[in-house]
PDBQT receptor file of N, H, CA, C and O in Angstrom, charges set to zero:
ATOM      1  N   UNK A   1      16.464  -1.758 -56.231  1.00  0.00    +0.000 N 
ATOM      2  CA  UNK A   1      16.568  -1.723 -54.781  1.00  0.00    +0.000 C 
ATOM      3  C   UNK A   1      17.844  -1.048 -54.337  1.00  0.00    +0.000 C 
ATOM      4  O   UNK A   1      17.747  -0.345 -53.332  1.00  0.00    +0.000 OA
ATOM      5  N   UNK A   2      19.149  -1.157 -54.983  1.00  0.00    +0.000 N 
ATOM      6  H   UNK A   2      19.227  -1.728 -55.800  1.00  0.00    +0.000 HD
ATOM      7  CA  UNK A   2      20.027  -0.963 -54.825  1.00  0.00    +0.000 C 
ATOM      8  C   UNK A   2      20.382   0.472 -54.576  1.00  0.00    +0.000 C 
ATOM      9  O   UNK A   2      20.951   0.850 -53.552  1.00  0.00    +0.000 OA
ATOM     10  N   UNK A   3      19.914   1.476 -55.845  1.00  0.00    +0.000 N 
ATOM     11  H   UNK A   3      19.451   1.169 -56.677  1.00  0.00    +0.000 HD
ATOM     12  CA  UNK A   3      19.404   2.911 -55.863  1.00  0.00    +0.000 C 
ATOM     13  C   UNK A   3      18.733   3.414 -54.474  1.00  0.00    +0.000 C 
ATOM     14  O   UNK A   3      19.176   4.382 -53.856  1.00  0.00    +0.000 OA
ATOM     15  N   UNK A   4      17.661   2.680 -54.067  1.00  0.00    +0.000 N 
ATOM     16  H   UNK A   4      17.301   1.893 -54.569  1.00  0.00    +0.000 HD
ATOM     17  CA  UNK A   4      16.915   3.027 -53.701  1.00  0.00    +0.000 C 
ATOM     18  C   UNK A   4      17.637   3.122 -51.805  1.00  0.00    +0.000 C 
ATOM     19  O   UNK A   4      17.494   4.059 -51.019  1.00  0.00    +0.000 OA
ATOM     20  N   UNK A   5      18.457   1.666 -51.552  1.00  0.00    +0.000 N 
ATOM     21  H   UNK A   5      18.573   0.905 -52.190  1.00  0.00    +0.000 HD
ATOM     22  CA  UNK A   5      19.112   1.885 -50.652  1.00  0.00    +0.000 C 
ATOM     23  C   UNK A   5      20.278   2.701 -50.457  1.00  0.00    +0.000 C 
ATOM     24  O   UNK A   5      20.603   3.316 -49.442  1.00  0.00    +0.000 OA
ATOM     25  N   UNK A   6      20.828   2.627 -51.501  1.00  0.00    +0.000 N 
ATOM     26  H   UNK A   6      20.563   2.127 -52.325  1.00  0.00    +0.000 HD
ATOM     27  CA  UNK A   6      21.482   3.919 -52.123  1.00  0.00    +0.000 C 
ATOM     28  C   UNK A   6      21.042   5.404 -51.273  1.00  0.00    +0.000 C 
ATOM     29  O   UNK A   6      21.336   5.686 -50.111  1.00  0.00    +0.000 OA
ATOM     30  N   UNK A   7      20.458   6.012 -51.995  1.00  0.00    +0.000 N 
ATOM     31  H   UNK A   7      20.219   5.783 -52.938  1.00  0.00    +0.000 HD
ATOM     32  CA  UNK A   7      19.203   6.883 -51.524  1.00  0.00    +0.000 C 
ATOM     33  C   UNK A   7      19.364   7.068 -50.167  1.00  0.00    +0.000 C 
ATOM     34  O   UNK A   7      20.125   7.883 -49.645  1.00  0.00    +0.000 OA
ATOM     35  N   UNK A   8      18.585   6.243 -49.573  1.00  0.00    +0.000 N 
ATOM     36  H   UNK A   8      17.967   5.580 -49.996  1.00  0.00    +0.000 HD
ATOM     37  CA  UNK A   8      18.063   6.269 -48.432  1.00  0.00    +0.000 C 
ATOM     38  C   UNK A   8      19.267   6.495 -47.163  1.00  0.00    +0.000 C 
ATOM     39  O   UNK A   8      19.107   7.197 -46.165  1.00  0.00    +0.000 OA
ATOM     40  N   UNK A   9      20.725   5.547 -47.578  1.00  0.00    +0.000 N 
ATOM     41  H   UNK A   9      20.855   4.977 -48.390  1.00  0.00    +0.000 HD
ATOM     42  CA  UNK A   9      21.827   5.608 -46.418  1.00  0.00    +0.000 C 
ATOM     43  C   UNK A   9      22.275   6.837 -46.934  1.00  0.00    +0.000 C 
ATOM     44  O   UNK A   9      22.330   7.689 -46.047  1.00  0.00    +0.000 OA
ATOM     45  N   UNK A  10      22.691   7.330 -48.295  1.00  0.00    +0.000 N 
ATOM     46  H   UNK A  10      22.646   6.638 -49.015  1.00  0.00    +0.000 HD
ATOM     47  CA  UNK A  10      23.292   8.932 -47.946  1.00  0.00    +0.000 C 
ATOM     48  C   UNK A  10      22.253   9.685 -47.785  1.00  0.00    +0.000 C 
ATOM     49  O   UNK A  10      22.554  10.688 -48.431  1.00  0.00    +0.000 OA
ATOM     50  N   UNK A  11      21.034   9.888 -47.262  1.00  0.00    +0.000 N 
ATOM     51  H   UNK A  11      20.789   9.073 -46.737  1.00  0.00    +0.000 HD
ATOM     52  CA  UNK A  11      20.295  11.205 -46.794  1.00  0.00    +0.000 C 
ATOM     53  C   UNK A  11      20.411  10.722 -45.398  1.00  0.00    +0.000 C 
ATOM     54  O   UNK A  11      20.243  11.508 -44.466  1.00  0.00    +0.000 OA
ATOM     55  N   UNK A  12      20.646   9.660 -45.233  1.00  0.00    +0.000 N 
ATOM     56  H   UNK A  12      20.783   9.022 -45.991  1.00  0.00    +0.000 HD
ATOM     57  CA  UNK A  12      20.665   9.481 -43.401  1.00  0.00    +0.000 C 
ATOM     58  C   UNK A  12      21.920   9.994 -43.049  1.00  0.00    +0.000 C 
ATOM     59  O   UNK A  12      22.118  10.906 -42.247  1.00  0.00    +0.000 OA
ATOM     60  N   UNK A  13      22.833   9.313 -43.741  1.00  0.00    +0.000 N 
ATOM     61  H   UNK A  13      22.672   8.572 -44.393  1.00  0.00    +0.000 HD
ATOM     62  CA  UNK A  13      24.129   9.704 -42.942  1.00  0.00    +0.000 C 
ATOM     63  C   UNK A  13      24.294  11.492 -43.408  1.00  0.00    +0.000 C 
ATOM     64  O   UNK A  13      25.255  12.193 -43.092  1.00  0.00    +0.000 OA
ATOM     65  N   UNK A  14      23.287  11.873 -44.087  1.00  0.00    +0.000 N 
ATOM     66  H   UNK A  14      22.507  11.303 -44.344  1.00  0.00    +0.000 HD
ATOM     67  CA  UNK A  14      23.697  13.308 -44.314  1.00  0.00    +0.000 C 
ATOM     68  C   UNK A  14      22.672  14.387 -43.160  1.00  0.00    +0.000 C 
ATOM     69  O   UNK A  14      22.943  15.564 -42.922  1.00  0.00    +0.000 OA
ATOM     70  N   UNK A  15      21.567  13.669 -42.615  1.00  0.00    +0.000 N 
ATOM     71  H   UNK A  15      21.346  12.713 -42.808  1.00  0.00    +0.000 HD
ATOM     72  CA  UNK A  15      20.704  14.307 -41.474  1.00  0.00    +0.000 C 
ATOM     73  C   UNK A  15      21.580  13.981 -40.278  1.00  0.00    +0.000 C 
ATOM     74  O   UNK A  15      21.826  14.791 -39.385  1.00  0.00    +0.000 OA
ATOM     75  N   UNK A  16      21.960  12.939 -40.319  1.00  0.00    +0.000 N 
ATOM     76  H   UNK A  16      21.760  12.280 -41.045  1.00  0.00    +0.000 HD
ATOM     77  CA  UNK A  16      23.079  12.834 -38.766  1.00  0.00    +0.000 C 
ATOM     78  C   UNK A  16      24.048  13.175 -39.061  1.00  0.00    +0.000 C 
ATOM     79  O   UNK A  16      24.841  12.509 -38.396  1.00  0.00    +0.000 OA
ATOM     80  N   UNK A  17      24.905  14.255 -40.071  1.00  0.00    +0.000 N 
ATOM     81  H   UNK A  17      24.261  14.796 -40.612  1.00  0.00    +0.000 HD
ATOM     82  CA  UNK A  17      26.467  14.385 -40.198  1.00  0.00    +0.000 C 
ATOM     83  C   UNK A  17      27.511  13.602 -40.003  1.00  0.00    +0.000 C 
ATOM     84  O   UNK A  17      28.647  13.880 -39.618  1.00  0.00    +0.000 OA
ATOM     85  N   UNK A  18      26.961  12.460 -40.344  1.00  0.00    +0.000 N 
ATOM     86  H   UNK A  18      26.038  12.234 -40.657  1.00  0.00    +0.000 HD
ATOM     87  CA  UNK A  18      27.874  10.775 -40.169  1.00  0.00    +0.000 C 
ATOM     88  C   UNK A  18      28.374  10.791 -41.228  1.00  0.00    +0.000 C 
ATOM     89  O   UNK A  18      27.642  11.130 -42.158  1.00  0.00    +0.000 OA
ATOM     90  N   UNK A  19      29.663  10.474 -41.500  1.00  0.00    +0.000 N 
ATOM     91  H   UNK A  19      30.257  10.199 -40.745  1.00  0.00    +0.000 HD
ATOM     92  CA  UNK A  19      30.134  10.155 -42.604  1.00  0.00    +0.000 C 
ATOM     93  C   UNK A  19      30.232   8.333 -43.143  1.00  0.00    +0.000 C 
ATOM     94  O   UNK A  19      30.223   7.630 -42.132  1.00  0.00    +0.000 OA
ATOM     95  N   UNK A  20      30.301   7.643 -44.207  1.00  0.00    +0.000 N 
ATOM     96  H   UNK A  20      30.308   8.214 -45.028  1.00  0.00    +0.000 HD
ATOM     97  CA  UNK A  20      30.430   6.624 -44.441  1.00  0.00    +0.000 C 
ATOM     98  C   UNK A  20      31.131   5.537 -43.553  1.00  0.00    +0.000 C 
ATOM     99  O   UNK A  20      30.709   4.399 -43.350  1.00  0.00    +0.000 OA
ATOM    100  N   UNK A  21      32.607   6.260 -42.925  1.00  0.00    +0.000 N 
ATOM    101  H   UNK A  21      32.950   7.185 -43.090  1.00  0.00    +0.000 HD
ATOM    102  CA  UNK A  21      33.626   5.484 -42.200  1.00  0.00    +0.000 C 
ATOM    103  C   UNK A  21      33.097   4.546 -40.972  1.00  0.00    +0.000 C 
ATOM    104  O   UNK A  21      33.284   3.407 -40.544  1.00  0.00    +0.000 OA
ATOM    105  N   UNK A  22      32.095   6.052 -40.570  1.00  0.00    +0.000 N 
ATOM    106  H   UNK A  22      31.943   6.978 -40.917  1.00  0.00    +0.000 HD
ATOM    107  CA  UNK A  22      31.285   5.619 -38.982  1.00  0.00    +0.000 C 
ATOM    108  C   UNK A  22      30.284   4.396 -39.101  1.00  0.00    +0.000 C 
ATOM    109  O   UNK A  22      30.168   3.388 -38.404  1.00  0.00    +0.000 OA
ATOM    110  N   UNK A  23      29.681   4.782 -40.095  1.00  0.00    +0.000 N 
ATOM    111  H   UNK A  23      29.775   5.601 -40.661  1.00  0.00    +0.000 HD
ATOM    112  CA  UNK A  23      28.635   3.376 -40.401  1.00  0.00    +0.000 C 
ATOM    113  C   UNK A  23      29.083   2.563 -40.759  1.00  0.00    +0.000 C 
ATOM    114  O   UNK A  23      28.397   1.574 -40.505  1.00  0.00    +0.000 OA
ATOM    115  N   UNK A  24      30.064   2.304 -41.342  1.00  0.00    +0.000 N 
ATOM    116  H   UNK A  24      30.621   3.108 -41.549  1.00  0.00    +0.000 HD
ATOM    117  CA  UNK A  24      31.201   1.022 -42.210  1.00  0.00    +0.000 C 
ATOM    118  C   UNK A  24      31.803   0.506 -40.263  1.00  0.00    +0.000 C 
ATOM    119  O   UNK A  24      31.582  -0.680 -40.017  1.00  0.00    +0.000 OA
ATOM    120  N   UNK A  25      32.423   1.268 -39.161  1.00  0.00    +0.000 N 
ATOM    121  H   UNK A  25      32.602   2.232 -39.361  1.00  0.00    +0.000 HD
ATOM    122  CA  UNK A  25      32.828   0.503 -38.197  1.00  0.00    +0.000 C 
ATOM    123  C   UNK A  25      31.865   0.428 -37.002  1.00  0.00    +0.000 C 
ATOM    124  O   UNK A  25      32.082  -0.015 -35.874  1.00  0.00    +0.000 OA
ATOM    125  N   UNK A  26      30.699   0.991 -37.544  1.00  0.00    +0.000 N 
ATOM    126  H   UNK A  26      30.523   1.350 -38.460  1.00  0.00    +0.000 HD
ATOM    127  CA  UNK A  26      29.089   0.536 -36.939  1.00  0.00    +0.000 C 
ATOM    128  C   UNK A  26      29.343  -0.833 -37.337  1.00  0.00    +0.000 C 
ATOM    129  O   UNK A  26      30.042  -1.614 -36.691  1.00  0.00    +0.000 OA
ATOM    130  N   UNK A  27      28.944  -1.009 -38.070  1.00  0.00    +0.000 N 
ATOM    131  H   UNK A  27      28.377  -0.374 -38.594  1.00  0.00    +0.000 HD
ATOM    132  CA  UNK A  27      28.806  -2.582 -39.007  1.00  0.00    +0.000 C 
ATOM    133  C   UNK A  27      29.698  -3.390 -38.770  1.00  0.00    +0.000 C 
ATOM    134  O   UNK A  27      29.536  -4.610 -38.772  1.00  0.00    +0.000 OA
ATOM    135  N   UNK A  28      30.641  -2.865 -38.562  1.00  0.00    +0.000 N 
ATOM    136  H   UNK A  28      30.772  -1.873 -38.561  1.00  0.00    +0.000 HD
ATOM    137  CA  UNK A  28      31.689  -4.166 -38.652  1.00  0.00    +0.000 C 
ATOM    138  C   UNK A  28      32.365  -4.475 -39.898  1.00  0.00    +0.000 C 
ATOM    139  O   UNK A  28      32.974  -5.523 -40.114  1.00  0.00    +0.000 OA
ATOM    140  N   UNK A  29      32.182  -3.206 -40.957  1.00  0.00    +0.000 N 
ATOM    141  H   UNK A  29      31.688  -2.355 -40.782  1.00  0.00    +0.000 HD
ATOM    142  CA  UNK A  29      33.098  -3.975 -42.060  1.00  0.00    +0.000 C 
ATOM    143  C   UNK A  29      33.575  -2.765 -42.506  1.00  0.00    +0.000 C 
ATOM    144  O   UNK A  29      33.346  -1.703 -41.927  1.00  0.00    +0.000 OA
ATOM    145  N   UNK A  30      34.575  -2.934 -44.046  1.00  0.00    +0.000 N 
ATOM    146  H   UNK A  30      34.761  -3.797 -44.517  1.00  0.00    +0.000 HD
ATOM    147  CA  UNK A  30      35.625  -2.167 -44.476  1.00  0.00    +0.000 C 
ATOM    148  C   UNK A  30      34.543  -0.904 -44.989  1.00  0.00    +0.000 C 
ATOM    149  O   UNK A  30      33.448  -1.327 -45.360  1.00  0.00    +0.000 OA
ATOM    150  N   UNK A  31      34.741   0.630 -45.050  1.00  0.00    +0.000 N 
ATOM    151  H   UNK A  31      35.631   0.973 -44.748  1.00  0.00    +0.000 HD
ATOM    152  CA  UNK A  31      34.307   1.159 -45.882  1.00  0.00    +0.000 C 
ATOM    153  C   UNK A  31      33.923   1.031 -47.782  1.00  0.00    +0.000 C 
ATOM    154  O   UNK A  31      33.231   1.650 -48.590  1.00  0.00    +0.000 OA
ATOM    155  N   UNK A  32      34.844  -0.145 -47.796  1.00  0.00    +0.000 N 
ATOM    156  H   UNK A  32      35.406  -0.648 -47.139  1.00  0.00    +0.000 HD
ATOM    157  CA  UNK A  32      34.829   0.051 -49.302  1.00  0.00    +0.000 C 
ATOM    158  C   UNK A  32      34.004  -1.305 -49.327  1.00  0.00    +0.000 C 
ATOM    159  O   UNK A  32      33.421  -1.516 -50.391  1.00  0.00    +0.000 OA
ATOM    160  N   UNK A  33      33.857  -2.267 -48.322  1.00  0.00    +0.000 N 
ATOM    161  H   UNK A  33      34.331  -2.095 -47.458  1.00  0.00    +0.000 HD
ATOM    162  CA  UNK A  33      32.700  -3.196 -48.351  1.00  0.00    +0.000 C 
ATOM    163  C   UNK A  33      31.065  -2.561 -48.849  1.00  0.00    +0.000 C 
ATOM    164  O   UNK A  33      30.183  -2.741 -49.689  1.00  0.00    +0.000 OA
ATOM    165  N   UNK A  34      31.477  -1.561 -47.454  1.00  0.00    +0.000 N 
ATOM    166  H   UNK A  34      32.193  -1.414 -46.771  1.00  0.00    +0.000 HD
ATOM    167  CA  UNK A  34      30.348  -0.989 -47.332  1.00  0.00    +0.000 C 
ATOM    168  C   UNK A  34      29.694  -0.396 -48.978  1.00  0.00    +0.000 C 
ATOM    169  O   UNK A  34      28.637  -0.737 -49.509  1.00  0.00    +0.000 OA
ATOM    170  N   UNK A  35      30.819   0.654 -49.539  1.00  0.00    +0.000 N 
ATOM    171  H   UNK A  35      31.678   0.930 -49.108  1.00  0.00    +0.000 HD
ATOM    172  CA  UNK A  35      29.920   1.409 -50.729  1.00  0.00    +0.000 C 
ATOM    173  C   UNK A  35      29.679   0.339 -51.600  1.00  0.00    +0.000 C 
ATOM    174  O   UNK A  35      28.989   0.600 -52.586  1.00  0.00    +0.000 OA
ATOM    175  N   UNK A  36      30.098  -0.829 -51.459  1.00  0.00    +0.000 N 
ATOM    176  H   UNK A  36      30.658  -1.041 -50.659  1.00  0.00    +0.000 HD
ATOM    177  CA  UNK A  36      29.599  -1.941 -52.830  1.00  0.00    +0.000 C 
ATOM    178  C   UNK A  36      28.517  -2.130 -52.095  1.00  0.00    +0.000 C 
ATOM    179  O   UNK A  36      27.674  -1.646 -52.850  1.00  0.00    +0.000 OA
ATOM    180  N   UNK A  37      27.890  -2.516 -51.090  1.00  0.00    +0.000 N 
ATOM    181  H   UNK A  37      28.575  -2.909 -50.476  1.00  0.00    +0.000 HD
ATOM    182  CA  UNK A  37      26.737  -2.789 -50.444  1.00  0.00    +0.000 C 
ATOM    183  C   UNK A  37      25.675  -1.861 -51.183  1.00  0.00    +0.000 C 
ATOM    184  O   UNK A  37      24.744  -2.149 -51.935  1.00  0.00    +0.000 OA
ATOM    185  N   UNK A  38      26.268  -0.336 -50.575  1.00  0.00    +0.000 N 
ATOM    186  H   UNK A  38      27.024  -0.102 -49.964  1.00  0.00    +0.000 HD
ATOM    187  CA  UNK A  38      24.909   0.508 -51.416  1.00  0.00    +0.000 C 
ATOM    188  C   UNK A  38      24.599   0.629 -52.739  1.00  0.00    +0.000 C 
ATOM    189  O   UNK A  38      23.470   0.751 -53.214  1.00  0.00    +0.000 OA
ATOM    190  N   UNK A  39      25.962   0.579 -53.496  1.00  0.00    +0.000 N 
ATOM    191  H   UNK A  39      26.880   0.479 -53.110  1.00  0.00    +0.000 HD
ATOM    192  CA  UNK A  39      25.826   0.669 -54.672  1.00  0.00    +0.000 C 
ATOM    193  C   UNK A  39      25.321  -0.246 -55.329  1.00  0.00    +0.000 C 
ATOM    194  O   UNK A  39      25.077  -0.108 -56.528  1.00  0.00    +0.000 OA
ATOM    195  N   UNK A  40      25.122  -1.125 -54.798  1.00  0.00    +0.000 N 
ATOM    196  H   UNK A  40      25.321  -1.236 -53.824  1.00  0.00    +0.000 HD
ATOM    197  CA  UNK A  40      24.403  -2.891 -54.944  1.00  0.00    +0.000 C 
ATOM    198  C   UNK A  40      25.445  -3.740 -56.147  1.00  0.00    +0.000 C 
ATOM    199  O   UNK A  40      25.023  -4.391 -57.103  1.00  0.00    +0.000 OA
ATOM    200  N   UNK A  41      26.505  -3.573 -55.877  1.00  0.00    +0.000 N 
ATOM    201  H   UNK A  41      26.848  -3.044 -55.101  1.00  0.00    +0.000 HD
ATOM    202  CA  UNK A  41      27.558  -4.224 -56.105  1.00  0.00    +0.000 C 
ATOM    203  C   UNK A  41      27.716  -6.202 -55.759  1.00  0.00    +0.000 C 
ATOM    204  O   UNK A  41      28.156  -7.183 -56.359  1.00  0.00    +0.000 OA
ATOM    205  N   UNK A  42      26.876  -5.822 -54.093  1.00  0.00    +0.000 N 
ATOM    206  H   UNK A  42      26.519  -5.025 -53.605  1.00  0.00    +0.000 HD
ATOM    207  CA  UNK A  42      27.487  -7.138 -53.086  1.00  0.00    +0.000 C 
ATOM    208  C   UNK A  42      25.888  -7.377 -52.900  1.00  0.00    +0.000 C 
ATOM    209  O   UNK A  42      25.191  -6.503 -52.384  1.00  0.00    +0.000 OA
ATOM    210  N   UNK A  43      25.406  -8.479 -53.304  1.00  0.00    +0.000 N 
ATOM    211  H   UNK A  43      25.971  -9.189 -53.723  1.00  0.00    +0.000 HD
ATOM    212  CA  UNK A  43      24.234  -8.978 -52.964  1.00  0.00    +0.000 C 
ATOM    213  C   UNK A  43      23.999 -10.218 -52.613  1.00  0.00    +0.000 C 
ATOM    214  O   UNK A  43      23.087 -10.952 -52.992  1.00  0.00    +0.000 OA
ATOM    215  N   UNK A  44      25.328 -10.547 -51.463  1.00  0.00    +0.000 N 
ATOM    216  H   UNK A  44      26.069  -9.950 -51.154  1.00  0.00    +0.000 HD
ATOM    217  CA  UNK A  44      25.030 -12.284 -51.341  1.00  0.00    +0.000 C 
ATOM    218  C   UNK A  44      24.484 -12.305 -49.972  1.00  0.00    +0.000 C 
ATOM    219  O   UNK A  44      24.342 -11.276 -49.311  1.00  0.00    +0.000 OA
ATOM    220  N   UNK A  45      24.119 -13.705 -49.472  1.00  0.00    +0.000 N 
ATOM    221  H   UNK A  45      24.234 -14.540 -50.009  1.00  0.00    +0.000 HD
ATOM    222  CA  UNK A  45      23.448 -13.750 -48.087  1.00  0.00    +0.000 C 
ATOM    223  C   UNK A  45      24.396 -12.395 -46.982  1.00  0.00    +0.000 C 
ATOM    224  O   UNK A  45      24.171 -11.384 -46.317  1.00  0.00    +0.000 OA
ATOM    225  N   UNK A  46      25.060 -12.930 -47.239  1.00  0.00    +0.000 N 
ATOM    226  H   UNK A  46      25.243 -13.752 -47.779  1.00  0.00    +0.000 HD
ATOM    227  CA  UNK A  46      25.980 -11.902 -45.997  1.00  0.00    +0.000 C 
ATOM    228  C   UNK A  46      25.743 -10.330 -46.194  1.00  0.00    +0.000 C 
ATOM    229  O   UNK A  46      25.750  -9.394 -45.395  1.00  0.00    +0.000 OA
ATOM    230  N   UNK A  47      25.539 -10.409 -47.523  1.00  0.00    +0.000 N 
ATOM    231  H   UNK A  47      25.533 -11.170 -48.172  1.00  0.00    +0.000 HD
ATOM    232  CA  UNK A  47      25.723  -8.529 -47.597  1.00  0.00    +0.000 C 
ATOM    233  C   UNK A  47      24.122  -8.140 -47.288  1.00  0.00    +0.000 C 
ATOM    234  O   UNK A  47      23.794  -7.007 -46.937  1.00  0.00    +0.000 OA
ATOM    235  N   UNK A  48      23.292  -9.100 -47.445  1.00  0.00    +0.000 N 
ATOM    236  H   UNK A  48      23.558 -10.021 -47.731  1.00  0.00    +0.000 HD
ATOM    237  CA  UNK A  48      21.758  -8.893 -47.065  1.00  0.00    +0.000 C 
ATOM    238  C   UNK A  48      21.969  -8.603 -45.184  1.00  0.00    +0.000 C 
ATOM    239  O   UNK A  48      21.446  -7.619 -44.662  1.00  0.00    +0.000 OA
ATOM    240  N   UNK A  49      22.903  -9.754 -44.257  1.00  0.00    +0.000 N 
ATOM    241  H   UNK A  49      23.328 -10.554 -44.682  1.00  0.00    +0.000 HD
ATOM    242  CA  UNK A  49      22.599  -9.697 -43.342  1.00  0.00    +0.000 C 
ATOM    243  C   UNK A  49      23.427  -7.921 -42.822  1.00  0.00    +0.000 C 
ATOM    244  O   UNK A  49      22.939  -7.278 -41.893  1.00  0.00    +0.000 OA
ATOM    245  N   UNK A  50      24.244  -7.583 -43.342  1.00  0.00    +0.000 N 
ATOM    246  H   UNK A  50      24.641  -8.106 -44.096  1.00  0.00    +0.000 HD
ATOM    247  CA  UNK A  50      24.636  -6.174 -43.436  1.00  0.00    +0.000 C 
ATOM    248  C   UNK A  50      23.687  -5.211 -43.576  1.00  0.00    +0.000 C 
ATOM    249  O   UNK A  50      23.554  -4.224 -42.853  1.00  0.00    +0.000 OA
ATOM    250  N   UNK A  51      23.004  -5.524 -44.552  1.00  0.00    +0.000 N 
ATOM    251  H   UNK A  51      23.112  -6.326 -45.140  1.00  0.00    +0.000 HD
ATOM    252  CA  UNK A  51      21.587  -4.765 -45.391  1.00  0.00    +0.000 C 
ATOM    253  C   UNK A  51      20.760  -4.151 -44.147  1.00  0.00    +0.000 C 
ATOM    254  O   UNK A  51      20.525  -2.971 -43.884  1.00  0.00    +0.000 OA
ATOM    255  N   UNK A  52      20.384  -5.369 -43.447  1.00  0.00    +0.000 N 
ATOM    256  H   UNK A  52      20.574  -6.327 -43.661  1.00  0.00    +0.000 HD
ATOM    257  CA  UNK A  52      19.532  -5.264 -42.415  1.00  0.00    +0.000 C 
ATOM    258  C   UNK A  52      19.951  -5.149 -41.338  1.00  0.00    +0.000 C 
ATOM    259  O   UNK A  52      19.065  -5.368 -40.511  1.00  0.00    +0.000 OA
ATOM    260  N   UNK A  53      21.300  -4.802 -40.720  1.00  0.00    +0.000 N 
ATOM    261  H   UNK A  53      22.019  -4.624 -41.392  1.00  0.00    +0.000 HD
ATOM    262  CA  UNK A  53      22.215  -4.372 -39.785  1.00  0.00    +0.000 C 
ATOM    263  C   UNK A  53      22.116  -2.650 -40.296  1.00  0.00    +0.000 C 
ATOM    264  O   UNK A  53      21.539  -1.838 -39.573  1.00  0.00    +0.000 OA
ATOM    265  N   UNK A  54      22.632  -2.318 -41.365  1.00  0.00    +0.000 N 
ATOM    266  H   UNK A  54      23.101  -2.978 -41.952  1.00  0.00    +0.000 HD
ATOM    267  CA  UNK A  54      22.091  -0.647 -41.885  1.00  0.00    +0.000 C 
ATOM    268  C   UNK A  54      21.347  -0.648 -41.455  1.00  0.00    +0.000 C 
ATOM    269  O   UNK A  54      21.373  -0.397 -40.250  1.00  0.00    +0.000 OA
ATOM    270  N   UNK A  55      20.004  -0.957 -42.173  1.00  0.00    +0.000 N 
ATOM    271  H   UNK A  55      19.983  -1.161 -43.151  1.00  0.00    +0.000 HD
ATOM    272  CA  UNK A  55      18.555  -0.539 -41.486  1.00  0.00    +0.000 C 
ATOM    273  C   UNK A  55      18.318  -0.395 -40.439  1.00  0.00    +0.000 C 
ATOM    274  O   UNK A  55      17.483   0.427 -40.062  1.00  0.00    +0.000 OA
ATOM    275  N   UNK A  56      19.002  -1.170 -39.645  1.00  0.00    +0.000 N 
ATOM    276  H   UNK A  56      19.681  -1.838 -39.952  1.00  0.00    +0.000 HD
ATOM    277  CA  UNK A  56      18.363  -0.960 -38.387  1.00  0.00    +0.000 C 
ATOM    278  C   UNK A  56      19.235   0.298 -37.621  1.00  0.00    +0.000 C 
ATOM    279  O   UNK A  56      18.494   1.236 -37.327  1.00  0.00    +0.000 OA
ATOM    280  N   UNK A  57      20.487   0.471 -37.289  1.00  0.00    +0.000 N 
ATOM    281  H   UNK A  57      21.089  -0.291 -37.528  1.00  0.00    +0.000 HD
ATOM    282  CA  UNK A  57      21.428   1.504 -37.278  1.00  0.00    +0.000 C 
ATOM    283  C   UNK A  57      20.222   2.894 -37.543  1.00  0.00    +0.000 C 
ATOM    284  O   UNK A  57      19.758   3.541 -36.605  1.00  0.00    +0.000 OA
ATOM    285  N   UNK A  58      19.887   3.135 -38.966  1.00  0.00    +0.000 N 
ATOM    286  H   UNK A  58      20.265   2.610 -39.728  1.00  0.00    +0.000 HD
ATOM    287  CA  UNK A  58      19.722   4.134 -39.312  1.00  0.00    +0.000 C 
ATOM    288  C   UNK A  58      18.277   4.302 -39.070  1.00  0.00    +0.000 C 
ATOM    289  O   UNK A  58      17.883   5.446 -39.298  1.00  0.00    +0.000 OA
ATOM    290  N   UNK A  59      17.387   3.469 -38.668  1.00  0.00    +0.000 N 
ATOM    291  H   UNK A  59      17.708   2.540 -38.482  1.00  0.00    +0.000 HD
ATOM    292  CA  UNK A  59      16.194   3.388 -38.853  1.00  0.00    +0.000 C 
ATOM    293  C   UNK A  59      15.599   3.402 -40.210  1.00  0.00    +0.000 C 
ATOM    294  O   UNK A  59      14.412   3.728 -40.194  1.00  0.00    +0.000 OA
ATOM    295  N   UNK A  60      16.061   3.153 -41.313  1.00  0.00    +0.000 N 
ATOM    296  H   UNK A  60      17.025   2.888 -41.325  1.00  0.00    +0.000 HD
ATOM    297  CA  UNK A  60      15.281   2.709 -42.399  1.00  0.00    +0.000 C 
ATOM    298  C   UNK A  60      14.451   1.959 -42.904  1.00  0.00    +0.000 C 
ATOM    299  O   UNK A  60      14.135   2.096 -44.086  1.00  0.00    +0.000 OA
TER     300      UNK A  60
């Protein structure tokens, strides 16, 4: 899953020319929160409710 969300946030943030920073203070958290998120590093309740804060942001 992790890959796969992986995937999915850098082709978004690469069709909107967003870089990581913007979606990390979309969210509300540190950039380097953030790449453990995609990289599926961080998989506890909280980083799920992040998960689905991305998704929705990006439409995924």
């Amino acid at each position: 899953m992790s890959e796969d969300l992986g995937l999915q946030v850098r082709s978004e943030l690469f069709k909107r020319n967003m870089k990581q920073k913007e979606l990390a203070d979309l969210v509300g958290i540190s950039e380097a929160y953030l790449s453990d998120i995609i990289r599926g590093r961080r998989d506890g309740q909280k980083a799920q409710e992040h998960i689905k804060h991305i998704r929705k942001i990006l439409n995924i």
